[in-house]
C-alpha positions in Angstrom: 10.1 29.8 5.9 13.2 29.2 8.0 14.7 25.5 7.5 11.2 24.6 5.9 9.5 24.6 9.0 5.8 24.9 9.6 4.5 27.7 12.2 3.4 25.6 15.5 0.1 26.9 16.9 0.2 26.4 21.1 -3.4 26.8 23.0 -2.8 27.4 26.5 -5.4 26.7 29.5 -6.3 30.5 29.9 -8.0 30.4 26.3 -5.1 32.0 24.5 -3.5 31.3 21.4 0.3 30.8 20.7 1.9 30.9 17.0 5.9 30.3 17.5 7.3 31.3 13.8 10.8 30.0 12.9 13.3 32.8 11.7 17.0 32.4 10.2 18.6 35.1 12.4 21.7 35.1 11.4 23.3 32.7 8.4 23.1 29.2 9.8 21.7 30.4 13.3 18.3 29.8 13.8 15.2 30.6 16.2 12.0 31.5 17.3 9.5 34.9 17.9 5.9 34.4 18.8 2.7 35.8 18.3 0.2 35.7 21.2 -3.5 36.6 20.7 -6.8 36.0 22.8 -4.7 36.9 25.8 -5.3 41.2 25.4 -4.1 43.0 23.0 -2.5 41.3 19.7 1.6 40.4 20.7 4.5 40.3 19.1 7.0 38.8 21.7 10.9 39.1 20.1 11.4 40.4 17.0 14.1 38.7 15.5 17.8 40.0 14.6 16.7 42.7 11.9 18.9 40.6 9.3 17.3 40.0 6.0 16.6 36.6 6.5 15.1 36.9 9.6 12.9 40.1 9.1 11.4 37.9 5.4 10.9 35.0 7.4 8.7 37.0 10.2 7.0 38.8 7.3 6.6 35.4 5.6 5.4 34.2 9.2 2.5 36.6 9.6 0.9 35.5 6.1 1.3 31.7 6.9 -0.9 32.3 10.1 -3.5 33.7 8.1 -3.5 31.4 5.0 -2.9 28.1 7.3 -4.9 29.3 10.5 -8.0 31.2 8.9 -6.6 33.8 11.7 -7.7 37.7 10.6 -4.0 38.9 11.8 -2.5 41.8 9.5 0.5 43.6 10.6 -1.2 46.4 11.9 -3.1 44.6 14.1 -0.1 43.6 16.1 -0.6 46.6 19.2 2.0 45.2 21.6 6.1 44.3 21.1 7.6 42.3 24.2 11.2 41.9 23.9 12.3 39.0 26.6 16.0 40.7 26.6 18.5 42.5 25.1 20.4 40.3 23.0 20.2 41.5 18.9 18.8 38.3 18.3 15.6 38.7 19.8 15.3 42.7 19.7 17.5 43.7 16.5 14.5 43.5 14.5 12.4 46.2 16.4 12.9 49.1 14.4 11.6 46.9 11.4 8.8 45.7 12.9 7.6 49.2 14.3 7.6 50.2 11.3 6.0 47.8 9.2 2.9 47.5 12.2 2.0 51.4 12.5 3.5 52.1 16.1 2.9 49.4 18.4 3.6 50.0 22.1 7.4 48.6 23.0 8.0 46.9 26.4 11.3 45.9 27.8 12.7 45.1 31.3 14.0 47.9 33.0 17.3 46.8 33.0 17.7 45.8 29.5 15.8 49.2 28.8 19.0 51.1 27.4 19.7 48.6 24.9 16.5 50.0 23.4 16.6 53.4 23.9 20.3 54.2 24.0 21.4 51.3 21.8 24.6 53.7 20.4 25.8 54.5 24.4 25.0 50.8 25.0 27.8 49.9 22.6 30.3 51.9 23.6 30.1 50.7 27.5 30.1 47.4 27.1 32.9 47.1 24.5 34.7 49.1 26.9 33.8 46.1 30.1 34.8 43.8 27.5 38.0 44.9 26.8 38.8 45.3 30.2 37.6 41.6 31.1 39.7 40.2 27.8 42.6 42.1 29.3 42.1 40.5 33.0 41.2 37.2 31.1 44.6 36.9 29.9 43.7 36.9 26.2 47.1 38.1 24.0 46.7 41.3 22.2 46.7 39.9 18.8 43.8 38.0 19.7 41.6 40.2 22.0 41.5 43.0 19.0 40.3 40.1 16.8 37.6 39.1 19.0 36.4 42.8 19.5 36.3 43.3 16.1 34.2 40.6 15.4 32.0 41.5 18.4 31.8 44.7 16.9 30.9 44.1 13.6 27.2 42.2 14.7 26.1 45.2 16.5 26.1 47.8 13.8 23.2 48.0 12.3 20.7 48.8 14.9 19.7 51.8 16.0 18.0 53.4 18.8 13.8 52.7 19.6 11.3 54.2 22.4 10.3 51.9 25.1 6.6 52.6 26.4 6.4 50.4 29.4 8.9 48.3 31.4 8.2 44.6 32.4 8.0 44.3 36.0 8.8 41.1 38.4 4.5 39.5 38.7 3.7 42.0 36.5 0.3 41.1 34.8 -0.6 42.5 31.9 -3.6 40.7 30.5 -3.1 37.3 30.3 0.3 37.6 30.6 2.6 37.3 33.9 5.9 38.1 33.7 9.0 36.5 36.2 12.4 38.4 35.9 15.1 35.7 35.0 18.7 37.6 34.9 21.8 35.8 34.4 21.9 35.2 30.8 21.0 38.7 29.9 20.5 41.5 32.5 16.8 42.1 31.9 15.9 38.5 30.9 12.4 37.8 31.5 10.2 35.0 30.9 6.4 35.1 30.2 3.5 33.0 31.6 0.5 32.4 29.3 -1.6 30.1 31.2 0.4 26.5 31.2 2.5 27.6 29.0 5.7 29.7 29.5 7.9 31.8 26.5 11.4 30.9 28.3 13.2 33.2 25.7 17.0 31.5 26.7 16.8 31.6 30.5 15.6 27.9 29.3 16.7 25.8 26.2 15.6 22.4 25.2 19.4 20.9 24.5 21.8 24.1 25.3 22.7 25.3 28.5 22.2 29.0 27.7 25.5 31.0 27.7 27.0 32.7 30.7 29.2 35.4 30.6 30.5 37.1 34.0 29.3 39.9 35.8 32.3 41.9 35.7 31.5 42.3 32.1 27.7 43.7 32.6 26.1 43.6 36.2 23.3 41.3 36.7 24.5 38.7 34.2 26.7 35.8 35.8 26.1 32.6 36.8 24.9 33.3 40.5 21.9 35.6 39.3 21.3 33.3 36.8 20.9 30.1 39.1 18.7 32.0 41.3 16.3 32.8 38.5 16.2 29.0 37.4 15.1 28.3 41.0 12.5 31.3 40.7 10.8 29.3 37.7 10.9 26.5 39.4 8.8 27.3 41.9 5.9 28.1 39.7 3.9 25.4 39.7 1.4 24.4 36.9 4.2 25.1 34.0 3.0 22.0 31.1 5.1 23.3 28.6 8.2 26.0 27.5 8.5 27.3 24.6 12.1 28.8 24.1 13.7 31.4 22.3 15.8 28.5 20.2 15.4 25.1 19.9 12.6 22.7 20.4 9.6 22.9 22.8 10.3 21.4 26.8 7.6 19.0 28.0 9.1 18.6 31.4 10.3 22.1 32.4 11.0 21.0 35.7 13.4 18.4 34.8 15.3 20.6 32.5 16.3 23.3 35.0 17.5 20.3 37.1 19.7 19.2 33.9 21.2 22.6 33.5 22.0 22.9 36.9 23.5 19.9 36.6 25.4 21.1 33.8 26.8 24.1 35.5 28.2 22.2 38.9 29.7 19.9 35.9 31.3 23.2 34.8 32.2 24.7 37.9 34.1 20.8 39.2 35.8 21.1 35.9 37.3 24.5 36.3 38.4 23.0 39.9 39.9 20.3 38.6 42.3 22.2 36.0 43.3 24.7 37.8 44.0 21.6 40.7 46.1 20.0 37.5 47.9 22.7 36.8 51.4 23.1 37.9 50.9 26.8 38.0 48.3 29.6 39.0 46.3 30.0 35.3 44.4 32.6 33.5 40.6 32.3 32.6 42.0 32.7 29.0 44.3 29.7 29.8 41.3 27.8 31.6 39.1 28.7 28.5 41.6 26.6 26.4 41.4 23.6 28.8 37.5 23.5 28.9 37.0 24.5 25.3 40.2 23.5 23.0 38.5 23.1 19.8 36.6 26.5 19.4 37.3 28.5 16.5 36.3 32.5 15.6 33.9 34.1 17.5 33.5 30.8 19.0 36.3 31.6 21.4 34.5 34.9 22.9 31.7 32.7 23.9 34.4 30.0 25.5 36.2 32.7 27.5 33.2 34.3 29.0 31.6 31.2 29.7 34.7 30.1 31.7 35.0 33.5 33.0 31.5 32.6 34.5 32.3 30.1 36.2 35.6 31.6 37.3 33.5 34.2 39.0 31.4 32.2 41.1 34.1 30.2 42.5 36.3 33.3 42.9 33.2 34.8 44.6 32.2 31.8 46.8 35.6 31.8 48.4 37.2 28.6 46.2 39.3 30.4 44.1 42.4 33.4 44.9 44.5 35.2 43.2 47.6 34.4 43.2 49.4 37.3 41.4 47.9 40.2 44.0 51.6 42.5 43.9 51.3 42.6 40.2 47.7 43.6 40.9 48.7 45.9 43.1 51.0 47.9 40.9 50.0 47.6 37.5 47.1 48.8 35.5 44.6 46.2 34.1 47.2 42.8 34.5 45.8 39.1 33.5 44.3 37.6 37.0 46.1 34.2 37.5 43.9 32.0 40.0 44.6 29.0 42.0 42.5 27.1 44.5 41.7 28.8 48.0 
């Protein structure tokens, strides 16, 4: 079992049943899938990355339920696959698990759909965004064909699965209600099971999940992704969240006020170095400011997260740029900001 960890089993108030199984999805990267029963049909919600680890420890998962638990739960019992969104961390390991449960019935939001279906087309499109956005970014060539190759590289051995129902906004399906949550990932959903919410990684217990901008794949960026944190914190009655990574959230309510918190850190800090600066700077040179000790592919999660935040202030009317005739006659040139 991942990191030695015993499977948690979660009752919520609506009689159902919660087991969150730890997986190694990548080397050294850890988190979590869930099994939900009592609450409809058997559900698998995530699937893991596919990785070897991470499909053994899900395998290993299932027989630790039954042996600890006393639950009846074989494989093929599992009717149901929920994938929260679609980041290979949580859906890589679909295929697999189709396979080893006899055909379960796949469900996806709409807008993370594709992933699923058209995983290869997927690719293509949003290396293609990304490339663009490194380019605007500022990134030097040497680099930006390092950091594609190693973004690359993670997404190549999945391959393309039916979807059989899309996740809808209030959708409820048995005993589960669903909330759309973008920002993080387009389709990003999170699940209500009684008092208990799956918050996949619209929520984590210590990270503030990552952003990337909207330029790079519509519906992510951190204005859609604020508005979803206040969407969950409307609903009332949440006792606990159970996340895609990290530990369980006893105060739900207080965390999305922490990460919002987080984020107005972020978006004062980008203000303040680019107010420092002595000229108008890239988000690849802001990236460097905010984040000067990252390393590998490390530094693709630094840019886009200060491309984030660039974003919204460019968007909210505190940022310009300052370079607009080389916009004007050039291709794809690096976007050098400075304060409105």
């Amino acid at each position: 079992m991942s990191q030695n960890r015993e499977i948690e089993r979660y009752e919520a108030d609506n009689g159902a049943k919660i087991y969150r199984i730890p997986l190694e999805l990548f080397p050294g990267f850890h988190g979590y899938v869930h099994v939900v029963l009592e609450a409809g049909l058997p559900t698998l919600v995530d699937t893991g990355s596919g990785f070897e680890s991470s499909n053994t420890d899900l395998l290993d998962g299932f027989k630790y339920i039954r042996e600890h638990y006393g639950e009846k739960l074989a494989l093929e019992d599992i009717q149901r696959i929920i994938i929260t969104h679609g980041h290979i961390d949580h859906f890589g390991g679909v295929a697999f698990m189709r396979e080893q449960v006899g055909g379960a019935q796949i469900g996806i939001h709409e807008l993370d759909r594709r992933v699923l279906i058209s995983y290869e087309e997927r690719v293509i499109m949003v290396t293609k965004d990304l490339r663009i956005f490194l380019e605007r970014a500022g990134v030097n060539p040497q680099l930006r064909q390092s950091l594609m190759e190693m973004y690359g590289f993670a997404k190549q051995h999945m391959r393309s699965v039916p979807v059989h129902f899309s996740l809808e906004e209030e959708m409820l399906l048995d005993g589960l209600t669903f909330f759309h949550t973008p920002g993080h990932c387009p389709g990003q959903v999170c699940i209500r099971i009684g008092d208990i919410l799956l918050s996949a990684d619209h929520i984590l217990a210590r990270t503030t999940p990552h952003q990337s901008p909207e330029s790079i794949t519509r519906y992510n960026g951190l204005g859609h992704y604020l508005e979803a944190l206040q969407k969950i914190e409307r609903v009332d009655g949440l006792r606990l969240a159970l996340g895609g990574h990290e530990n369980p959230i006893e105060d739900i309510y207080g965390r999305i006020a922490e990460i919002r918190a987080s984020h107005m850190r972020k978006l004062n800090r980008v203000l303040d170095i680019i107010r420092e600066a002595s000229h108008p700077m890239t988000i690849s040179d802001i990236s460097k400011a905010m984040y000067p000790d990252k390393s590998g592919y490390e530094i693709l999660l630094a840019i886009e997260e200060a491309g984030a935040h660039v974003e919204y202030l460019y968007q909210h009317g505190q940022l310009k740029v300052a370079n607009l005739d080389e916009v004007e006659k050039e291709d794809n040139p690096a976007l050098r900001y400075q304060l409105a």
